[in-house]
C-alpha positions in Angstrom: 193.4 -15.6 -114.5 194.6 -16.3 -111.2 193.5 -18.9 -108.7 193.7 -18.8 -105.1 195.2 -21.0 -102.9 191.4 -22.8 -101.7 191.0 -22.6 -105.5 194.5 -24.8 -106.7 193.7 -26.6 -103.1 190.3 -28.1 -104.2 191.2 -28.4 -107.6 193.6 -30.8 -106.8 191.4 -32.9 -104.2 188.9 -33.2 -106.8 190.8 -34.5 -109.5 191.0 -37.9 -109.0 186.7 -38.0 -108.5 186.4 -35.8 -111.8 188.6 -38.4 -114.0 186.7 -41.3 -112.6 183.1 -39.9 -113.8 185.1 -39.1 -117.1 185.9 -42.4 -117.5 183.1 -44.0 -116.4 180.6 -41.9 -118.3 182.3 -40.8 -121.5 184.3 -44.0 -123.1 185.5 -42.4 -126.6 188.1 -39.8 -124.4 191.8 -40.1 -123.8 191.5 -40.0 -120.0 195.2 -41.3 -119.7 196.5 -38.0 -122.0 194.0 -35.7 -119.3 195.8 -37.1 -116.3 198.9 -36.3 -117.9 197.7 -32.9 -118.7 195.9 -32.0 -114.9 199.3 -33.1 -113.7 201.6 -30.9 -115.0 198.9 -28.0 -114.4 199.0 -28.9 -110.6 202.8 -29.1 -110.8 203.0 -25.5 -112.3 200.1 -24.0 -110.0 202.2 -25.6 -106.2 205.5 -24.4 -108.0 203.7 -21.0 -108.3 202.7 -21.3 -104.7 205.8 -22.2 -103.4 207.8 -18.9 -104.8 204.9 -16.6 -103.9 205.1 -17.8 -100.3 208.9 -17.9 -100.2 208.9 -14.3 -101.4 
């Protein structure tokens, strides 16, 4: 499935807000290996942007 751009774009402004109710509300999760996860997904997603804009 493809995201668009507003898609990726709130995604990634939302992040931060969705790991701090994970944290605060669920305390037996790995929030440390999520971040790590969400980051290289955001990574991939602007790298995708980036070549669909420059081509």
């Amino acid at each position: 499935m493809k995201n668009t751009i507003c898609e990726k774009l709130m995604w990634n402004a939302m992040t931060p807000t969705i790991f701090q109710y994970i944290e605060k509300n669920y305390k037996g999760i790995d929030i440390k290996q999520m971040k790590n996860d969400a980051k290289k997904i955001i990574k991939k997603w602007l790298r995708e942007l980036l070549i669909s804009v420059v081509f």
